[in-house]
N, C-alpha and C positions, 0 to 999 in steps of 0.2 A: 866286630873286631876290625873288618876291615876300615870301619870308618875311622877308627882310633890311628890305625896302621898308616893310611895314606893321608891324616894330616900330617901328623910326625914326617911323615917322608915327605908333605910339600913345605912344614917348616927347613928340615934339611936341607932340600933340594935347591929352591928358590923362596930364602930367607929375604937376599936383600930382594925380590922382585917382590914380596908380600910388605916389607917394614920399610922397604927405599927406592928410589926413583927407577931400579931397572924394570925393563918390560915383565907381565907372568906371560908364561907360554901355557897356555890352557890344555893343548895337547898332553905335555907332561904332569897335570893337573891331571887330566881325566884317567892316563896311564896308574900316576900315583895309587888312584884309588882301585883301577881297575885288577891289577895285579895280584892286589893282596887278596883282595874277594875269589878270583880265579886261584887262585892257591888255594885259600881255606875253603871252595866248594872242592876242588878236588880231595884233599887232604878228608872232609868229611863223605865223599861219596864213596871213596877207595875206602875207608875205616865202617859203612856201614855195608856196605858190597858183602854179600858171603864166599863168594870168587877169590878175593884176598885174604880173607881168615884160617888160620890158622886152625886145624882140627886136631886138639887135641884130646 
């Protein structure tokens, strides 16, 4: 997922630096991807945690 997520965001982000003469800044390139993956492991380690569940 993440990998789907942080292309879309480096199309968004730097379109023209990927399809036109401006510089990529790689940092925000590795950010891109880095963030989404940090979200979706959290998002899955809090939903399998029994710490967070809900006892009903």
């Amino acid at each position: 997922m993440a990998l789907l997520v942080g292309s879309v965001l480096n199309l968004i982000n730097q379109g023209d630096a990927i399809l036109g003469p401006a510089e990529i800044s790689w940092a925000h390139v590795a950010l891109n991807f880095f963030v989404p993956f940090c979200v979706s492991s959290y998002s899955a380690a809090r939903k399998g945690s029994p710490r967070f569940q809900c006892n009903k």
